[in-house]
C-alpha positions in Angstrom: -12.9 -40.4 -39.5 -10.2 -39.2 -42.2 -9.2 -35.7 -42.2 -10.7 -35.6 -46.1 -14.0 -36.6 -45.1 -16.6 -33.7 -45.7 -19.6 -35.4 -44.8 -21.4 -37.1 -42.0 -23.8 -39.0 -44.8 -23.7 -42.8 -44.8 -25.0 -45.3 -47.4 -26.1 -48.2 -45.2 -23.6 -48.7 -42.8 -20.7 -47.3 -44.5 -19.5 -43.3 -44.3 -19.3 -41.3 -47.5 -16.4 -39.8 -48.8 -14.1 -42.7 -47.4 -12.6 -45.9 -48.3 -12.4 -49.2 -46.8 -10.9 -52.5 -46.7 -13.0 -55.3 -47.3 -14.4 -58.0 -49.6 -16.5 -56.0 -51.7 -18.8 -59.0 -51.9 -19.4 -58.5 -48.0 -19.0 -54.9 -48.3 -21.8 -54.4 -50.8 -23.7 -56.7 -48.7 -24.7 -53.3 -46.4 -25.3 -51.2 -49.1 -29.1 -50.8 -50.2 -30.4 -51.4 -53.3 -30.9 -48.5 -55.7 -27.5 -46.8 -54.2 -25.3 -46.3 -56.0 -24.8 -42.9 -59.4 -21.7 -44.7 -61.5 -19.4 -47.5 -60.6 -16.4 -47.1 -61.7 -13.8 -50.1 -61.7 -11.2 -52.6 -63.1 -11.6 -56.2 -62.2 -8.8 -58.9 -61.0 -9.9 -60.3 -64.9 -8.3 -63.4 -66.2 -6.2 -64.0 -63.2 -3.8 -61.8 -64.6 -2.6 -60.3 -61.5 -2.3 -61.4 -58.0 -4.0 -59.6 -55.2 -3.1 -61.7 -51.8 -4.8 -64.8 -52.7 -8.1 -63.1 -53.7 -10.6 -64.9 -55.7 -12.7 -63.0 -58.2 -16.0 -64.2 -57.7 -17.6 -62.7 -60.8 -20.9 -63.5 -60.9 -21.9 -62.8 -57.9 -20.2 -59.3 -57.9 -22.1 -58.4 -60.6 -25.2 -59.4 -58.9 -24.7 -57.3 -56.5 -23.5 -54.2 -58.6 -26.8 -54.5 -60.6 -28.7 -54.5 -57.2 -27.4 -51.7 -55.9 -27.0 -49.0 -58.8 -29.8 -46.8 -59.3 -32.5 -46.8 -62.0 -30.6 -44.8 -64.7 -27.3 -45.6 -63.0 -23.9 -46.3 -65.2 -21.7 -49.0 -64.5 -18.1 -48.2 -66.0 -16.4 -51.7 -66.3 -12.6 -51.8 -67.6 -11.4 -55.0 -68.6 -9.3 -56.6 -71.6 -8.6 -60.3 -72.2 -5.9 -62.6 -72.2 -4.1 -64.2 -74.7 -2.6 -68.1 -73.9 -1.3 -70.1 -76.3 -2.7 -67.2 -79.3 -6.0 -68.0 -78.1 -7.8 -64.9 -76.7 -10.0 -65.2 -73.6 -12.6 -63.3 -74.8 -13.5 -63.1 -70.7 -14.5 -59.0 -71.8 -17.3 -59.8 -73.6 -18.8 -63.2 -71.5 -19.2 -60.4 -68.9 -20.5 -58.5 -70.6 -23.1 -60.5 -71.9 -23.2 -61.7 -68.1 -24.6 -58.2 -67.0 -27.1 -57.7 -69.8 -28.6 -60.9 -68.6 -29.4 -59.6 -65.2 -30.7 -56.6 -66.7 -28.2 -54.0 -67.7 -28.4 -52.3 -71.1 -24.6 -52.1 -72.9 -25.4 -48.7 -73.3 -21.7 -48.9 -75.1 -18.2 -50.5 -76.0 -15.6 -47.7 -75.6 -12.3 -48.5 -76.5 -9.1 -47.2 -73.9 -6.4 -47.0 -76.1 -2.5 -46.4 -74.7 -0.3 -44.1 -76.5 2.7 -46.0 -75.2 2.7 -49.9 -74.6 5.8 -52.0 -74.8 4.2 -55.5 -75.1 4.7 -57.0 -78.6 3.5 -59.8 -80.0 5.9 -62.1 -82.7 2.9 -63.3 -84.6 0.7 -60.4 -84.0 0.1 -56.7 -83.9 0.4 -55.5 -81.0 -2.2 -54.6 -78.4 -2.7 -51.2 -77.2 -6.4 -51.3 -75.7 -8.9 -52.3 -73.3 -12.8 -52.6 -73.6 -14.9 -50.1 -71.3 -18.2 -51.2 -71.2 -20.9 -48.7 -69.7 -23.8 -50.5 -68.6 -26.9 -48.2 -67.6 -30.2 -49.4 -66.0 -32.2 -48.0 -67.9 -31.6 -45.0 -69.7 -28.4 -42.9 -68.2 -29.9 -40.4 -65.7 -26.9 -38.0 -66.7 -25.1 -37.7 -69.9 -22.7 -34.4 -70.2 -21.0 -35.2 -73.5 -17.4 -34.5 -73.6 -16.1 -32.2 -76.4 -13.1 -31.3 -79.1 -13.0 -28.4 -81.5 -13.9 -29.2 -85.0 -11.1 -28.9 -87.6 -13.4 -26.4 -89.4 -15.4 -23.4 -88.1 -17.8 -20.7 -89.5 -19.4 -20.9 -92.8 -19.2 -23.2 -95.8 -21.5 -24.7 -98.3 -23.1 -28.1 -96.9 -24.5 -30.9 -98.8 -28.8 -30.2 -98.2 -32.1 -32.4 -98.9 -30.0 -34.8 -101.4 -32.7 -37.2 -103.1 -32.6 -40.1 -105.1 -31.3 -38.4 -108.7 -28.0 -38.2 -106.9 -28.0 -33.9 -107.3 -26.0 -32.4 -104.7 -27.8 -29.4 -103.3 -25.4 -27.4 -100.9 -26.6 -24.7 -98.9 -24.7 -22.3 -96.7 -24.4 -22.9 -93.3 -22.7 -22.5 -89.7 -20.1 -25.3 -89.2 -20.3 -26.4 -85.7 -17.3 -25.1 -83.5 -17.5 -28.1 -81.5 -18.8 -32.5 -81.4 -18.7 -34.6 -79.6 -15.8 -36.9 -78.6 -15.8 -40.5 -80.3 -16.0 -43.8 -78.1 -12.6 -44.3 -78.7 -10.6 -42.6 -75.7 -6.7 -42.6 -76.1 -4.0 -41.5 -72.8 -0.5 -41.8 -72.0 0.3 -44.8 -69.4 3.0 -44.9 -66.4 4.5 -41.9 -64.7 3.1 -38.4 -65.8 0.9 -40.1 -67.8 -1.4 -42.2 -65.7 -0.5 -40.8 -62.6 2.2 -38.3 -60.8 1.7 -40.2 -57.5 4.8 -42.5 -57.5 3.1 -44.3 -54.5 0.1 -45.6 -57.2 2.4 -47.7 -58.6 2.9 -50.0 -55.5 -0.3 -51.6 -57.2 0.4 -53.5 -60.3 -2.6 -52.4 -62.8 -3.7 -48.5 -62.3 -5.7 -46.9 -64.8 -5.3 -43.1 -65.6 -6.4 -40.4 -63.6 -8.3 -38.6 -66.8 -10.1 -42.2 -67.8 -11.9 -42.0 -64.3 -12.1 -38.1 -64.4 -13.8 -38.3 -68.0 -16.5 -40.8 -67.0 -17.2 -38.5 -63.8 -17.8 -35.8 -65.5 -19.5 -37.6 -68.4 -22.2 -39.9 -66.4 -22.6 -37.8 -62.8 -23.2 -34.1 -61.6 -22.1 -32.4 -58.5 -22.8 -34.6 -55.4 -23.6 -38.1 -56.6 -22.1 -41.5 -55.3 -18.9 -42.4 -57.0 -18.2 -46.1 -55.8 -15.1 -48.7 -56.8 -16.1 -51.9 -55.3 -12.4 -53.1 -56.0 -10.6 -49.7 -55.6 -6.7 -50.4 -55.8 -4.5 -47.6 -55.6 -7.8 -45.3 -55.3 -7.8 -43.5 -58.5 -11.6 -43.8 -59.1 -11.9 -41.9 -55.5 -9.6 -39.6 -55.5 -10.8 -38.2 -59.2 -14.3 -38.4 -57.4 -13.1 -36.1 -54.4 -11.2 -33.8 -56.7 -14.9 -33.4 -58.9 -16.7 -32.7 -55.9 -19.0 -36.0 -56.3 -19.1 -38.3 -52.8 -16.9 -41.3 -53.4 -17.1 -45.1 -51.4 -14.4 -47.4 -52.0 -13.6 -51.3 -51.3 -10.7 -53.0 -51.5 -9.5 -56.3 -50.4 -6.0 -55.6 -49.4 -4.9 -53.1 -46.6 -2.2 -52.1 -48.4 -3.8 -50.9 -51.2 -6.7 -48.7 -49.0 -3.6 -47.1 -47.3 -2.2 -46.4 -50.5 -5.5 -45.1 -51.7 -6.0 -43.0 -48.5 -2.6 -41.1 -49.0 -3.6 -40.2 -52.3 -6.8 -38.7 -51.5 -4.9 -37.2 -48.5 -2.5 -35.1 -50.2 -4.9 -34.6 -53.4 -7.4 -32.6 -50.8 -4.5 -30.8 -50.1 -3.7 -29.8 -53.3 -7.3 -29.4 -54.5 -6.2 -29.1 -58.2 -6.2 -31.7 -60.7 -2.8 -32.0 -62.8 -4.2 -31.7 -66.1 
């Protein structure tokens, strides 16, 4: 029991509100099917990194994912490509096509884009993005669009009921104050931007706290399972926590669940989200 644990709920054999290290493949093992709100996570893709002789056994994590998120469930999967000898994996999209076959819609391709990336290519522009695929099954039990402010407001003549003479007819109107947010999301990387916790970046490949916190708030409501089968340094859980949504995470180093467990630790201190 961890002192940030708020619940005495378990999903199969494993507490709520708590993280812990294992093979997600074994871990999911003891979760039932039909689980699981939104998944939120960043595979080991393209053996890119290395995570202590960990083999990324994709297909059957994916199996396993579809079984146990719920009917209308989202699965949030971040993952790019690599590039060897100019050729371009292309591994993002094989997956993706890999979970529509077991019965996930691609409900979309989001695009997270960097602000600030150093790597440059000599022969090509450089690349400043990663593919977020949301897979639902079925249609998205919860959808809470995110918004910006329009860069005009109040009245103004709109274009109305144009036909096929090509007239313009405008009619006055009430311009929207607010739309929705596009699908392509754009944040700042490394210290202050991804994170303040200096301890995340013991893990090699952390994704910003506002790219989990936006899908949270996006896909679930107050009280619905947050789970990272392959947590890391624990943002998906900690942004959880600090939405008041129940959170599970795996992870198949110990290193990485202690680093994830501070982080929750002092962010239940805090309470307050730093931006």
């Amino acid at each position: 029991m961890t002192e940030y644990q708020t619940t005495n709920q378990k999903i199969g054999e494993w507490d709520i509100n708590n993280v812990f290290h294992t093979d997600c493949l074994l871990g999911m093992q003891k979760i039932p099917d039909n689980s699981i709100d939104l998944i939120i996570t960043s595979p080991p893709y393209d053996d890119l990194r290395e995570y202590n002789g960990y083999v990324f056994n994709f297909e059957e994590i994916a199996k396993d994912i579809y079984r146990i998120t719920k009917e209308g469930g989202v699965v949030v999967w971040v993952v790019g490509d690599k590039t060897k000898k100019g050729n371009r994996s292309l591994t993002s999209f094989k997956q993706s096509i890999f979970f529509q076959s077991l019965g996930f819609n691609v409900h979309d391709v989001m695009i997270y884009k960097k602000k600030n990336t150093p790597f440059m290519r000599s022969n090509a522009y450089t690349n400043c993005f990663e593919f977020m695929f949301i897979f639902s099954k079925g249609s998205p039990n919860t959808f809470n669009p995110l918004k910006t402010k329009t860069v005009r407001q109040g009245k103004e003549k709109l274009v109305s009921n144009k036909k096929a003479d090509g007239v313009n007819n405008k009619v006055w109107a009430e311009l929207n104050p607010e739309k929705t947010l596009t699908n392509i999301w754009e944040y700042a990387v490394g210290l202050g931007g991804s994170t303040n916790d200096k301890i995340a970046f013991q893990h090699t490949a952390i994704f910003p706290e506002k790219l989990a916190s936006d899908h949270i708030l996006s896909w679930t409501n107050e009280g619905d399972i947050v789970f990272d089968p392959m947590c890391g340094s624990g943002t998906t859980c900690k942004m959880a926590m600090l939405h008041k949504r129940n959170f599970i995470g795996f992870d198949i180093s110990e290193d990485y669940i202690n680093i994830t467990k501070e982080r929750i630790r002092i962010a239940s201190q805090q309470g307050v989200l730093d931006f």
